[in-house]
C-alpha positions as CSV (number, residue, x, y, z in Angstrom):
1,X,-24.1,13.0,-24.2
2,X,-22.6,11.7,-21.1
3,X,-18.9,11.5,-21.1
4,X,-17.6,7.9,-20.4
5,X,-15.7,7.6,-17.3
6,X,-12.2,6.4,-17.5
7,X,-12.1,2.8,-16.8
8,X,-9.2,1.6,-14.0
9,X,-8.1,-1.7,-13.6
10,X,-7.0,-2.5,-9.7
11,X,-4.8,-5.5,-9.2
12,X,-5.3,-6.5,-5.6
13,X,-8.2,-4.8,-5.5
14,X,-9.3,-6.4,-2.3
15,X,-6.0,-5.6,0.0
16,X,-5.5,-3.2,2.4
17,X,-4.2,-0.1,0.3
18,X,-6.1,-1.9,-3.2
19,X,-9.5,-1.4,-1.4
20,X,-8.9,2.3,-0.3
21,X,-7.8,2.6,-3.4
22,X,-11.0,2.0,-5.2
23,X,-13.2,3.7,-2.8
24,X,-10.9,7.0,-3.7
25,X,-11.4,6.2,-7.6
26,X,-14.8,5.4,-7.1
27,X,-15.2,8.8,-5.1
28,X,-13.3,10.4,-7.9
29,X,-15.6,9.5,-10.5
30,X,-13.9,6.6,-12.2
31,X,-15.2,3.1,-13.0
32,X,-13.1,0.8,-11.2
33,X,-12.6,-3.2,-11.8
34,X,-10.2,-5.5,-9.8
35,X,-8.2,-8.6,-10.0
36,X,-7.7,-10.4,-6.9
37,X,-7.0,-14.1,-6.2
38,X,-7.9,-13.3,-2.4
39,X,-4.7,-14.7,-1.4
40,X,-4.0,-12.3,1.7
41,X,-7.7,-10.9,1.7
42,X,-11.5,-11.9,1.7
43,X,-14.4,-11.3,-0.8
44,X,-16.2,-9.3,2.0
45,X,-14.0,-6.7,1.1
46,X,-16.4,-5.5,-2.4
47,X,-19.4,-6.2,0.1
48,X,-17.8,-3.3,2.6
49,X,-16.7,-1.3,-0.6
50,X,-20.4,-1.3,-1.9
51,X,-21.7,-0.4,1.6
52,X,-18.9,2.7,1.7
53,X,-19.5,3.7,-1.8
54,X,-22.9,2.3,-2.9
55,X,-21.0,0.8,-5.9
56,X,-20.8,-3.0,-6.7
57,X,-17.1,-3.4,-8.2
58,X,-16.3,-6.5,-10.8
59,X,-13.8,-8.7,-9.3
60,X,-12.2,-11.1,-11.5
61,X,-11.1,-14.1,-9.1
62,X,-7.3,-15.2,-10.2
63,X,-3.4,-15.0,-9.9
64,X,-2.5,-11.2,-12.2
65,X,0.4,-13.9,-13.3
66,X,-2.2,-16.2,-15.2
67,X,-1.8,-15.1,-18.6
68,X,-5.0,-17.0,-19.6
69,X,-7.0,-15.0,-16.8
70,X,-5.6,-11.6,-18.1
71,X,-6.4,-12.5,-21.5
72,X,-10.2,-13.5,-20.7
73,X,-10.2,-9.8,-18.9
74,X,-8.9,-7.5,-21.4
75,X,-11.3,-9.3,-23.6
76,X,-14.5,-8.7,-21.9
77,X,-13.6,-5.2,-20.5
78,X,-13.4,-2.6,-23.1
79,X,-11.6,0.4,-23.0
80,X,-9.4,0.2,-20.1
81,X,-7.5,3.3,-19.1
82,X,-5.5,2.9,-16.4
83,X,-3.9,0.3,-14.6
84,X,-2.8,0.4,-11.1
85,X,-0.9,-2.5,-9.8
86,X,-0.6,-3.5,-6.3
87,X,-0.6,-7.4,-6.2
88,X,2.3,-8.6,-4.3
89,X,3.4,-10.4,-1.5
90,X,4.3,-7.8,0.9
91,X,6.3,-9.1,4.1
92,X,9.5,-8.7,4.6
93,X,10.2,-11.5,7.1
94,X,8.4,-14.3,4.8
95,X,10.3,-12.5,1.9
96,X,13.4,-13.8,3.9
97,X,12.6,-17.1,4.5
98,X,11.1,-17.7,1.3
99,X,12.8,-15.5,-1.5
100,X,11.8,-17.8,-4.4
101,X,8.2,-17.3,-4.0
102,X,8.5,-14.0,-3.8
103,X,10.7,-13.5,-6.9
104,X,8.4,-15.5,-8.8
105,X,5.4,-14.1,-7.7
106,X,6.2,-10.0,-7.4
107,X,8.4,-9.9,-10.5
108,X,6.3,-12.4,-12.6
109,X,2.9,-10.4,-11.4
110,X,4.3,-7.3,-12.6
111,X,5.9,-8.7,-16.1
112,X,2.5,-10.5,-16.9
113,X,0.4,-6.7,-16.2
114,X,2.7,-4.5,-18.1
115,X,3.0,-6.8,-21.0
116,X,-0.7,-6.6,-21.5
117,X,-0.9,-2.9,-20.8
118,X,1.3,-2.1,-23.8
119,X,0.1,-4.7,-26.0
120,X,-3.8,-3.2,-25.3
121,X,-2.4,0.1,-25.5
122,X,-2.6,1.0,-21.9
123,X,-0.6,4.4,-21.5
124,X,-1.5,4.7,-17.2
125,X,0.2,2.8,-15.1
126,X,0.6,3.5,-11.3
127,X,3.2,0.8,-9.7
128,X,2.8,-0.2,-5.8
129,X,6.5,0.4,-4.7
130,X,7.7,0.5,-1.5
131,X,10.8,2.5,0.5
132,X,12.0,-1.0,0.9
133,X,13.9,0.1,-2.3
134,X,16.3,2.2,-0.4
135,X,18.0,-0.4,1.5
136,X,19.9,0.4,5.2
137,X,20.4,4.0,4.2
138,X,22.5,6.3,6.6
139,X,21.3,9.5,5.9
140,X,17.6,10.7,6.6
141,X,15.4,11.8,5.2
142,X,15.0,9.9,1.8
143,X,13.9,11.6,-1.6
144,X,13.5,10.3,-4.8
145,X,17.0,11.0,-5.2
146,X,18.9,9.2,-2.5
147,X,21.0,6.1,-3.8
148,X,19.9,2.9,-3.1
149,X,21.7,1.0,-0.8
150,X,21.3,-3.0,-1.1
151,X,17.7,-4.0,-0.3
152,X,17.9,-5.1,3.7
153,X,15.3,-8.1,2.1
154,X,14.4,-10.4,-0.8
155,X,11.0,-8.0,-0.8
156,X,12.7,-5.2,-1.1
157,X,14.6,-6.5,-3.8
158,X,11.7,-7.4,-6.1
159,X,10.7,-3.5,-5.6
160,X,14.4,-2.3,-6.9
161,X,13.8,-4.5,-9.9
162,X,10.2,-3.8,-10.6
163,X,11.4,-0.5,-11.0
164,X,14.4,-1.2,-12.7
165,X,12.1,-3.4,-15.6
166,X,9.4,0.1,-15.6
167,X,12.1,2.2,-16.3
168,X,13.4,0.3,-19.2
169,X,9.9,-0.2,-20.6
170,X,9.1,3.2,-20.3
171,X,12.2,4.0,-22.2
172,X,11.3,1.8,-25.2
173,X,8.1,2.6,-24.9
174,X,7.5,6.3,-24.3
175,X,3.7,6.0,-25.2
176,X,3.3,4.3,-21.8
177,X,3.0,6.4,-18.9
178,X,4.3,5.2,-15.4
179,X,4.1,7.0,-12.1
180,X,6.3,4.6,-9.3
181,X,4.9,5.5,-5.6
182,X,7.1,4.5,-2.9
183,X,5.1,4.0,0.3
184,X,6.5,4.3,3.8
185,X,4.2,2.5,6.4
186,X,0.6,2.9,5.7
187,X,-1.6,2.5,8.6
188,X,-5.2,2.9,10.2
189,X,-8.9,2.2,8.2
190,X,-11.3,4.1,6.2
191,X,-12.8,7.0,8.7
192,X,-16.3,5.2,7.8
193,X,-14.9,2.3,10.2
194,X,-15.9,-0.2,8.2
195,X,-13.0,-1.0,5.8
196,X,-9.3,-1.7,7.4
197,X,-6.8,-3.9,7.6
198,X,-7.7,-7.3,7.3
199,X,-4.7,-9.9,7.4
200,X,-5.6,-13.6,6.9
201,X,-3.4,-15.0,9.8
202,X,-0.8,-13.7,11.8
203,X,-0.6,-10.1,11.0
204,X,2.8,-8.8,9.9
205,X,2.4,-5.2,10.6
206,X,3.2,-2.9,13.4
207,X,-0.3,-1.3,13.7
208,X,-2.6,-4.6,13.8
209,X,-0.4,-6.6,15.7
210,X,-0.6,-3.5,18.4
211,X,-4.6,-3.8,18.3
212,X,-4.3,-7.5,18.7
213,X,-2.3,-6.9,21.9
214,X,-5.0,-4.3,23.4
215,X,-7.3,-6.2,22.7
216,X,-6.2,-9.4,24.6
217,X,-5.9,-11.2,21.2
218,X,-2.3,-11.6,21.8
219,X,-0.7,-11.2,25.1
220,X,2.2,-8.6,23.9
221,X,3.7,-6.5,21.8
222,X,7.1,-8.0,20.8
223,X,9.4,-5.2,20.2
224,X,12.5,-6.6,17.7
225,X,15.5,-4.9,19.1
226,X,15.7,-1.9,21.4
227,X,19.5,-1.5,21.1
228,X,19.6,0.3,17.7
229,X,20.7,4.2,17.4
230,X,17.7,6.2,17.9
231,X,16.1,8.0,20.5
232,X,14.5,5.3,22.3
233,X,16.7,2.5,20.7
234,X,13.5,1.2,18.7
235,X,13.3,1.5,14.8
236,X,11.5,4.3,13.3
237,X,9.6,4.0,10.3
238,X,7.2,6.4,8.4
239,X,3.9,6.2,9.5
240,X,1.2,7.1,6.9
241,X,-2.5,6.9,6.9
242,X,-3.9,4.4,4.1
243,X,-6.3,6.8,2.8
244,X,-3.9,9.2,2.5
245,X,-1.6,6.9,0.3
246,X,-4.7,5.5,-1.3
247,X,-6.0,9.0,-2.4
248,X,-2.4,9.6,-4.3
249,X,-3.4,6.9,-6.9
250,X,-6.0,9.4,-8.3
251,X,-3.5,12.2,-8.1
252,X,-1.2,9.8,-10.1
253,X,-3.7,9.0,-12.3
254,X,-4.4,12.5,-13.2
255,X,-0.9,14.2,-13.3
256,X,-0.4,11.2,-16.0
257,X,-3.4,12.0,-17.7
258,X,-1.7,15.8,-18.5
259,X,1.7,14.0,-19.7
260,X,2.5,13.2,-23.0
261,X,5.5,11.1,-21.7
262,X,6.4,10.2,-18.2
263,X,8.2,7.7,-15.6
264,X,8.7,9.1,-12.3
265,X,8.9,8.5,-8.9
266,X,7.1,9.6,-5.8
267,X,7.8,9.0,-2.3
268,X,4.3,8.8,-0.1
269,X,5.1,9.4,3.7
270,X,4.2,11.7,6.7
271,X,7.9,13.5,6.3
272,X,8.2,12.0,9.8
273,X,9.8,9.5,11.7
274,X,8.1,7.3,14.5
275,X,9.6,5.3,16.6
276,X,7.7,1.5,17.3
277,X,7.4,2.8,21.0
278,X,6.2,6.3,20.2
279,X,3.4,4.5,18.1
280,X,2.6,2.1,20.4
281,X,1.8,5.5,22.9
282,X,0.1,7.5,20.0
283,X,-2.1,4.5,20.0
284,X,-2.5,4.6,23.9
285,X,-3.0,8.2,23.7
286,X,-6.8,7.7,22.0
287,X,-7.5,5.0,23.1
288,X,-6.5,4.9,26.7
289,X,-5.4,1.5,26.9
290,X,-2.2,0.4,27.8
291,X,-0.5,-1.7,25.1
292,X,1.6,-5.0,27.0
293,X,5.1,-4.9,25.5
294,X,7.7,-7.2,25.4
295,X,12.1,-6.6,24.1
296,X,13.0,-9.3,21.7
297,X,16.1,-9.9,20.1
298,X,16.3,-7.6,16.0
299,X,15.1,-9.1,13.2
300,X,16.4,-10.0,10.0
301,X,15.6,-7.9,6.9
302,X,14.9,-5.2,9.6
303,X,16.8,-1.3,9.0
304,X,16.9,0.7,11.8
305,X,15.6,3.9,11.0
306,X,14.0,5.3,6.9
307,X,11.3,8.1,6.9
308,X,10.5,10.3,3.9
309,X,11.0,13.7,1.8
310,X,7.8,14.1,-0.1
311,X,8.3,17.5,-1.4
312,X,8.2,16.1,-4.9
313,X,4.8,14.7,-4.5
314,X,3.4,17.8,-3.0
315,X,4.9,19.9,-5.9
316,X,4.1,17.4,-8.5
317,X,1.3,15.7,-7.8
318,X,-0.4,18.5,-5.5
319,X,-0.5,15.7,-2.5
320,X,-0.2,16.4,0.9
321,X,-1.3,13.8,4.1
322,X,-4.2,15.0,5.7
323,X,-4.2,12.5,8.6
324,X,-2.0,12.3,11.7
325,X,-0.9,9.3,13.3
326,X,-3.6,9.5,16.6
327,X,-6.3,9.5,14.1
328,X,-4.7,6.9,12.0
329,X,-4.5,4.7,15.3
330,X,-7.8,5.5,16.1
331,X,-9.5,4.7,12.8
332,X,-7.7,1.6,12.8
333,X,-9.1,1.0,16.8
334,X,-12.7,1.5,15.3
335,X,-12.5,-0.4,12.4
336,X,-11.6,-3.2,15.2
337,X,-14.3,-2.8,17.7
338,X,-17.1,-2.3,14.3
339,X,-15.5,-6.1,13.3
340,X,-15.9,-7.1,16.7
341,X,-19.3,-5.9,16.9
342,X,-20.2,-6.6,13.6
343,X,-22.3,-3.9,13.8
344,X,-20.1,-1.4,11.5
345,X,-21.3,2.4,12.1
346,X,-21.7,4.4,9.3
347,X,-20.6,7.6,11.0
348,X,-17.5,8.8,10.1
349,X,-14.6,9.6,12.8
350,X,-14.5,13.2,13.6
């Protein structure tokens, strides 16, 4: 008799990291459904999964906060495992101009998913955090350790408190399993070329926003602030490669599998910091195409440097990045010209 593969469910199964996600699981051997409401992402996504993976992936079209649409879920789909959650809004400048959407939407999100997870007996769940949580820190680099300083954003601050509400559950609840993965700055596409990033509108991140600007798209780069205290006055940030991030879900998955009670925290970074100009020439680098820049004044929200200490996921969860950040910019420069062609190659970057 064959044994039944675990069944995940993937909230934002169609976003950036939520689709690398569930090419990893399906690679891994799991069955994989998804919630999505398509809200920052397209149906085409499970279209390019299938092509990728050869498997068609049931997405239930809805808001994870719609209690009705959870309930019709959890009834049709038996035997759910694992839950990973990543539906959220996500950008930090938005987050500042509108922090009662995202209060209502991040923290309501995550109470509606955990809520069913216990009462359905759920005892996996993987949370999408972010190092947002740390807040303007002044010493680098960060572990799971470092004290929070107030979140720099409204964003951030529905992070701190998602964790804050895990921790508590987990507590009372020691049956439920929760692994809490901080990401740094995930970046590039699949090295298939035919899954990346995939904003509807104006992009909000470094990476695509760079692509736009080679590309003619845009005219520039705008650069906010090159006046803060780093080695070319521009913020550095943790660059990581999506896959890389993505394939930590199925190490969280299985070190929670082995745990008879567990809430932790991992951060998921290179264990680097790059600076927005020294990213902007990685990309030039591969590409050879010189990126049009332009000095604005800082934004809001905005710290000025954070990069990571992963040491506890390597130990832990046996992770390590495989990527660096040339081939992360290059994946994400072919997974541009493939969508631009529309001809997607299957040949994976060497």
């Amino acid at each position: 008799m064959n044994k039944r593969k675990q069944k995940i469910l993937v909230t934002g199964g169609a976003g950036y990291i939520g689709s690398h996600a569930i090419i990893e699981l399906i690679d891994a051997e799991y069955d994989v459904i998804s919630i999505d409401n398509f809200s920052n992402s397209t149906k085409d996504t499970f279209t390019r999964i299938k092509k990728i993976t050869g498997v068609s992936v049931r997405n239930y079209v809805g808001d994870v906060a719609d209690v009705a649409l959870l309930e019709r879920v959890f009834k049709k789909e038996k035997h759910i495992d694992g839950i990973i959650h990543f539906a959220a809004l996500k950008s930090v400048p938005e987050s500042v101009a509108d922090p009662i959407r995202y209060y209502e939407n991040n923290i309501g999100s995550l109470f509606s998913i955990i809520s069913f997870a216990k009462k359905h007996n759920i005892t996996q769940f993987v949370f999408s955090s972010s190092a947002a949580v740390y807040g303007d820190i002044t010493k680098l680099p960060v572990n799971e350790k470092t004290p929070l300083a107030p979140p720099a954003s409204p964003y951030g601050a529905t992070k701190v408190m998602g964790e804050m509400m895990l921790r508590d559950i987990a507590h009372a609840s020691p049956e439920l399993k929760i692994a809490m993965l901080r990401y740094f700055n995930p970046i590039g596409a699949h090295t298939s070329g035919m899954l990346g990033e995939l904003p509807l509108g104006a992009p909000a991140n470094l990476a695509p926003i760079i692509i736009e600007a080679a590309s003619s798209v845009r005219k520039n780069v705008t650069i906010f602030g090159n006046n803060y205290s780093t080695r070319d006055g521009t913020c550095i940030r943790d660059y990581i490669h999506v896959s890389d991030i993505a394939r930590a879900h199925v190490d969280a998955l299985r070190f929670l599998q082995k745990q008879k009670n567990c809430c932790e925290i991992f951060n998921l970074g290179s264990g680097k910091g790059v600076t927005v100009l020294e990213l902007i020439q990685a990309f030039e680098k591969v590409t050879e195409i010189v990126v049009p820049v332009t000095i604005g004044k800082r934004r809001a929200g905005d710290m000025a440097a954070i990069y990571s200490d992963c040491r506890k996921a390597k130990k832990m969860l046996g992770w390590v990045p495989r990527f660096s950040i040339q081939e992360a910019m290059q994946s994400a420069w072919q997974w541009h010209l493939n969508l631009v062609s529309k001809k997607p190659s299957k040949r994976a970057l060497k």
